[in-house]
C-alpha positions in Angstrom: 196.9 289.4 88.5 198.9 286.2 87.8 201.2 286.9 84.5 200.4 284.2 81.9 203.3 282.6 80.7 204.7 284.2 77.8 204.2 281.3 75.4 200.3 281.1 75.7 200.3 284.8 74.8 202.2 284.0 71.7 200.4 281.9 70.9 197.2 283.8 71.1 198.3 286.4 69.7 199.3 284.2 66.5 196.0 282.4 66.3 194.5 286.3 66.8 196.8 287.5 63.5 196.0 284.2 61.5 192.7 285.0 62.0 192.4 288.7 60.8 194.7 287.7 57.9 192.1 285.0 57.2 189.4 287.6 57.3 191.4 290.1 54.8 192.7 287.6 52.4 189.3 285.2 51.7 187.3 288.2 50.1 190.7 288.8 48.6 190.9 285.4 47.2 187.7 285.0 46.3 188.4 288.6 43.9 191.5 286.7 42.9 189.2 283.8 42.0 186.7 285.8 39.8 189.5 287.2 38.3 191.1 284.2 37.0 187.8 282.6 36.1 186.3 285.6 34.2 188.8 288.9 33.3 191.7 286.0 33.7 189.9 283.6 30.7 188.4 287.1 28.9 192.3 288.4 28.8 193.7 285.2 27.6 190.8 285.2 25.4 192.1 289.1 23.7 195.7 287.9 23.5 194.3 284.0 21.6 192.2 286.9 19.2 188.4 286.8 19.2 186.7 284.0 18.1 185.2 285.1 14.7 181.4 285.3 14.3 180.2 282.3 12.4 179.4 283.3 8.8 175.5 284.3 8.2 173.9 281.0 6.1 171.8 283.4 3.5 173.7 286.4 2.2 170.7 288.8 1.2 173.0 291.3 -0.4 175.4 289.4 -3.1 177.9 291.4 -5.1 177.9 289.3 -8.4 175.0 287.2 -9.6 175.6 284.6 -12.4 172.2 282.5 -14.5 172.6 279.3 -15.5 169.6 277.5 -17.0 167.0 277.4 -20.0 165.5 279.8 -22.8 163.6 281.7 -19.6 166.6 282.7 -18.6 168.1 284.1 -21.9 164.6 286.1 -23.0 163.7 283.8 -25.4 160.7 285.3 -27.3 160.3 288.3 -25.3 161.9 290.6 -27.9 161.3 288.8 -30.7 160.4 285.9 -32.8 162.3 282.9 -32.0 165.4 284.3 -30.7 166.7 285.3 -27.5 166.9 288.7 -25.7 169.3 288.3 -22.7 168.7 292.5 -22.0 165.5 291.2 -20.3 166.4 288.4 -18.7 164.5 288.3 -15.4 168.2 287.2 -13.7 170.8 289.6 -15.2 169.3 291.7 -17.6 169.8 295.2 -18.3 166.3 296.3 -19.3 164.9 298.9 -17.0 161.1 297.9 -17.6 162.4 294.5 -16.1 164.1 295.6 -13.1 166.2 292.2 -13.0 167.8 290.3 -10.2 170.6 292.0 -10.8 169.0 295.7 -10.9 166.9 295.1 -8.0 170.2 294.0 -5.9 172.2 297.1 -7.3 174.7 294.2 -8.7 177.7 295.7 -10.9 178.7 292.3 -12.1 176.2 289.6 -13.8 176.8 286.8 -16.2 174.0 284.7 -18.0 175.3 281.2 -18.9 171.9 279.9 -19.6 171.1 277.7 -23.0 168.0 278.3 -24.9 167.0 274.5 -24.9 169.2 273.5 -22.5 167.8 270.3 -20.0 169.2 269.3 -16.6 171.5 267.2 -17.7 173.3 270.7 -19.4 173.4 272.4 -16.6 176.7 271.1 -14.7 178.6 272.1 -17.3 177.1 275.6 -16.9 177.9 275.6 -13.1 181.3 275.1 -14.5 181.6 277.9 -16.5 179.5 280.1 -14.2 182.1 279.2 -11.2 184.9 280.5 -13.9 183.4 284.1 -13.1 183.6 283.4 -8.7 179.8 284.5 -8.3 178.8 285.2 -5.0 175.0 284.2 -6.0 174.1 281.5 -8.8 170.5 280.9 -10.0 169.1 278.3 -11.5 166.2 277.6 -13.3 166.2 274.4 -15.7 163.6 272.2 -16.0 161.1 272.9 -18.3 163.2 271.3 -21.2 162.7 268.1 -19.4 159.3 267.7 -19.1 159.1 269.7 -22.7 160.0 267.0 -25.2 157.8 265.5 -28.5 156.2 263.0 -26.2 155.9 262.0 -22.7 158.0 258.5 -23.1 161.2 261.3 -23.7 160.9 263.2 -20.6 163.3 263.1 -18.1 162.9 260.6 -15.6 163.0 261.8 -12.6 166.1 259.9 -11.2 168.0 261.1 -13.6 167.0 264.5 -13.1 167.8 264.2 -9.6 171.4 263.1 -10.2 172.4 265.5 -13.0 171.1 268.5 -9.8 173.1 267.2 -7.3 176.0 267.0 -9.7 175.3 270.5 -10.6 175.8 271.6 -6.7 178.6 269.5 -6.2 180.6 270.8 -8.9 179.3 274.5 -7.6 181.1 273.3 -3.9 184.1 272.1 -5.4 184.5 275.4 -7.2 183.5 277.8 -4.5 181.8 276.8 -1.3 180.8 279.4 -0.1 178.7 280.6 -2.8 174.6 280.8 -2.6 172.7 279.3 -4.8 169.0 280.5 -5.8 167.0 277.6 -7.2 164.1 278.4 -9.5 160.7 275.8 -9.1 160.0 275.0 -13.5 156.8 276.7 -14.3 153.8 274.8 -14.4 153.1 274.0 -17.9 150.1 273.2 -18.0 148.9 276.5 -17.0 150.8 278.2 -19.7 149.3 276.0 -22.4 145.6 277.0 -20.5 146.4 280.5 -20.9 148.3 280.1 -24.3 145.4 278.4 -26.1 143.4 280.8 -26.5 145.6 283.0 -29.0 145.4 281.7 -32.8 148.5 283.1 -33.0 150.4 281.2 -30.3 148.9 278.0 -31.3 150.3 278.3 -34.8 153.4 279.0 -33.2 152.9 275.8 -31.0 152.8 273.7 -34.2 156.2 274.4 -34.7 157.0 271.8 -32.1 157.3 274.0 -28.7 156.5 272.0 -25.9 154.7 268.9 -27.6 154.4 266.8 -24.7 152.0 269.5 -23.5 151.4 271.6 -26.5 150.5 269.5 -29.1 146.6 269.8 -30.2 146.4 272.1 -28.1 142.7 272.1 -28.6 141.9 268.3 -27.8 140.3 267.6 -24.6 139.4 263.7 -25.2 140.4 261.6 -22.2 144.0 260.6 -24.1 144.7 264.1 -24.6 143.9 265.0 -21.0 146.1 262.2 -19.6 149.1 263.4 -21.3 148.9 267.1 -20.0 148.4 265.3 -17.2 151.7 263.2 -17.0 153.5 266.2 -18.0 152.4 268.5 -15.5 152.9 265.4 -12.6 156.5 265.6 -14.4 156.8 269.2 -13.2 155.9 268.6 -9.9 158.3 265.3 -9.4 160.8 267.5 -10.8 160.1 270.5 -8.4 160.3 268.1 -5.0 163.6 267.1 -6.5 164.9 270.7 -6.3 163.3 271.3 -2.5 165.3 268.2 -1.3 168.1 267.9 -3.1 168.8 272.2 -2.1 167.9 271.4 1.8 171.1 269.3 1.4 173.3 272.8 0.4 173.5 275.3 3.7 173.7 277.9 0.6 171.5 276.7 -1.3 167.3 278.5 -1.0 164.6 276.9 -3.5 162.0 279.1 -4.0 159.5 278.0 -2.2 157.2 276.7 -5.4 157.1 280.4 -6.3 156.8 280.1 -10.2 155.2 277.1 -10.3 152.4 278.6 -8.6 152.2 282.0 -10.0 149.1 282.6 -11.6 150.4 283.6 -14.8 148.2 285.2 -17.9 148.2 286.2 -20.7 149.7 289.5 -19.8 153.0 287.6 -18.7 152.7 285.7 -22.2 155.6 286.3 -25.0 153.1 287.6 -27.9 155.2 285.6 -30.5 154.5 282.1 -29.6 152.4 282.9 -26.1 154.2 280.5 -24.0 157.1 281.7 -22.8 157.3 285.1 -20.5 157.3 288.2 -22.8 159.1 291.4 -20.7 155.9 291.4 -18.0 156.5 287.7 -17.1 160.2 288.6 -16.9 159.2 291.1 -15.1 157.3 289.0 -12.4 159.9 286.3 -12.5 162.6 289.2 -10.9 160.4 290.1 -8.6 159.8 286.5 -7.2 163.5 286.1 -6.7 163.8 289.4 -5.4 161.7 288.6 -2.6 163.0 285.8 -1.9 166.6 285.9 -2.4 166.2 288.9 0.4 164.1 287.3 2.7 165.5 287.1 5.9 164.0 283.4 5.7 163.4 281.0 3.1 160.0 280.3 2.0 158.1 277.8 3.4 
């Protein structure tokens, strides 16, 4: 047999080698590749640190709870006569027939920087001294004062109400933004004069000037009389889509949900000195409300 010459052999034999080296090294590269693309990126990714999980948008377990609002807030009349009783405060009282906010959560620290009397308008400056104390949680519910005035020209109009809210979360924000923020719906009113009415007592008490936009004669039912409980409970519910709203705006912020102003309360819930605001049971009811939904893995509806 003819001998090839020895330079078409070489080069066979290189085109051979480049060819098993091709074989070897592509699966090799194509390791090499996932490498880079996945353990490469997930190593450079442990040296850069872990991205941090983003933060949750409801905290259901708050260590420090601080009230800001009206006379519901502070007990008025649960205890007794026309004074308030923060111990049974449905938000940070200590009363064990309560069973407060604060109980219910197992909170060590609570502050109640609610007014008896206070309106809307009064509560950005409790937001400021509630943010003094760096709550994790703040509640609020104001608004009964508003719509609760000697006539229906003095409530609150409803603009106004709106902006003194959303000045109320902004200063919150500027103080600590990361706080939540559970917003009570105002009571409806008119139920609490239906179920009020019927007490002699209470109605005496009524004459004292509680709640005269609603409360006064409480006995009338002529057309004029019906209009105006009328106005003031359309008040309420004006004043209760401004909360909704204006919280949507907040990441941190959960309305209830219309939760108090559509409880069913009774006479059982009923302060037996004037029969209008909640007496312990109505407190009671009120901590369970925010209970429930301040632990709710989702906000209500």
């Amino acid at each position: 047999m003819q001998r090839k010459p020895e330079s078409a052999r070489n080069r066979r034999g290189r085109t051979a080698v480049a060819t098993l080296t091709a074989t070897l090294v592509l699966p090799l590269g194509a390791l090499a590749g996932c490498d880079s693309s996945d353990s490469g990126a997930k190593h450079a990714q442990g040296h850069r640190g872990a991205s941090p999980a983003p933060a949750p948008a409801w905290d259901r377990s708050p260590r420090s709870v601080a009230a800001v609002g009206d006379s519901i807030t502070r007990g008025f009349d649960a205890c007794s006569v026309l004074s308030d009783c923060p111990k049974v405060s449905w938000a940070t009282g200590s009363d064990t027939r309560v069973h407060s906010l604060v109980s219910r959560l197992g909170v060590k620290k609570g502050w109640n920087d609610a007014r008896t009397g206070a309106r809307m308008a009064d509560v950005p400056a409790q937001i400021t001294a509630a943010a003094a104390h760096r709550p994790e949680l703040v509640t609020i519910m104001a608004g009964a004062n508003d719509a609760c005035r000697d006539s229906v020209s003095h409530m609150t109009p409803v603009d106004e109400f709106r902006t003194s809210f959303t000045t109320a979360l902004k200063r919150l924000r500027t103080a600590l933004p990361r706080s939540e923020v559970y917003v009570s719906s105002v009571p409806d009113l008119k139920r609490l004069w239906s179920q009020g009415r019927g007490n002699p007592l209470g109605k005496q008490v009524w004459k004292l000037g509680i709640c005269a936009s609603m409360l006064r004669d409480a006995d009338a039912m002529d057309p004029a009389a019906v209009k105006r409980r009328e106005a003031v409970r359309d008040r309420v519910v004006a004043y209760n889509t401004v909360l909704r709203d204006v919280c949507a705006t907040d990441t941190h912020c959960r309305y209830d949900g219309g939760a108090v102003f559509g409880f069913r309360f009774t006479g059982a819930q009923l302060s037996p000195w004037d029969w209008f605001h909640p007496g312990r049971n109505g407190q009671e009811r009120l901590a369970e409300i925010a209970y429930r939904n301040v632990t709710a893995a989702r906000p209500p509806a």
